[in-house]
N, C-alpha and C positions, 0 to 999 in steps of 0.2 A: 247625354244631352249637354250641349254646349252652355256654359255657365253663362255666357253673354247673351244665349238668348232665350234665357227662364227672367234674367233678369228684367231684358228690353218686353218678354212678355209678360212680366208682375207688372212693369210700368204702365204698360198698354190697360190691363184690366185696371190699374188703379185710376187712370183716369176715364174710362167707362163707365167706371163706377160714378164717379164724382158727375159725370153727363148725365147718370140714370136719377144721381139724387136732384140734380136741378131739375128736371123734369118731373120727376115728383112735386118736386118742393112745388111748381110752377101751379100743374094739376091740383094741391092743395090750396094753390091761394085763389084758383078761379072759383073751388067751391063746389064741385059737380056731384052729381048724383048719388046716392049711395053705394052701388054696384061699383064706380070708381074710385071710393073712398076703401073699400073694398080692397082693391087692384094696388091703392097707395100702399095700404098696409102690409099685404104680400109683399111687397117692393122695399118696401121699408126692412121688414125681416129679412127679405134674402140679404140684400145689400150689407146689413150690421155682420151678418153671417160672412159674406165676399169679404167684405173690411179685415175681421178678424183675421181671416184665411189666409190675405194676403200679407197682412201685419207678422203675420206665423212662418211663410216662407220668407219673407225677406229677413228675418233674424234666422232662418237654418240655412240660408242662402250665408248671411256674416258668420256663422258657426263653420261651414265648409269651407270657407275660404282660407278662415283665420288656420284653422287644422293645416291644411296645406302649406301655408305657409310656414307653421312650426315644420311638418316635415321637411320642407323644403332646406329651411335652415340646419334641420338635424341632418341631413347627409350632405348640405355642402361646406356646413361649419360655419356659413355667415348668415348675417341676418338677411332676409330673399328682400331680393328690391320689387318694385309694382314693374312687375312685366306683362308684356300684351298677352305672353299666354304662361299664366300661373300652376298650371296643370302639366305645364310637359315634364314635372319629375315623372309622373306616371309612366306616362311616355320610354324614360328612363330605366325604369324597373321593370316596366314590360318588354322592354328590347334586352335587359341581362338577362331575364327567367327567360328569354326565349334562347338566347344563347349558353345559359346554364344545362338546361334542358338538352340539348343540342351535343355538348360537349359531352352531359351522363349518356343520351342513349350511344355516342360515337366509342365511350370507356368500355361499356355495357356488348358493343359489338368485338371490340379488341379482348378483352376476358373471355370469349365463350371460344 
């Protein structure tokens, strides 16, 4: 999954969220029935629960990034600057192992 858009999708939920609490909050102050005082509170719980959730992945969302970046600096010796795509060391490593790989079965064919 594309980093940019777990992130643009945390953003989207977190302000949904904040739409679903004013809508509560609204429902609470008109005062309605008990069946929707009901509904408030279900709403109320998920929501706390949403919040927390996504309080959670936006700190392992800064935990991946930060990692990357120490990789990033550990194989090119500097400290990585903000690029539009902070992932393509991956990229990187996945195009050696593939010509690594490449090179042993080509060894593997000359030996036999």
């Amino acid at each position: 999954m594309d980093s940019d858009v777990l992130g643009s999708d945390v953003s989207k939920l977190s302000r949904g969220i904040r739409n679903i609490r004013e809508v509560v909050r609204l429902n609470q102050a008109v005062g309605l029935v008990e069946s929707s005082q009901k509904i408030c509170e279900s709403m109320n719980s998920f929501m706390q629960m949403a919040e927390e959730e996504i309080i959670r992945i936006q700190a392992l969302e800064s935990v991946a990034l930060s990692l990357v970046k120490e990789i990033t600096e550990y194989f090119h010796g500097i400290p990585a600057k903000e690029e539009a795509h902070p992932f393509r060391i991956f990229m990187a490593v996945r195009d050696f192992l593939t010509n690594l790989d490449w090179v042993c079965k080509e060894v593997g064919m000359i030996n036999e």
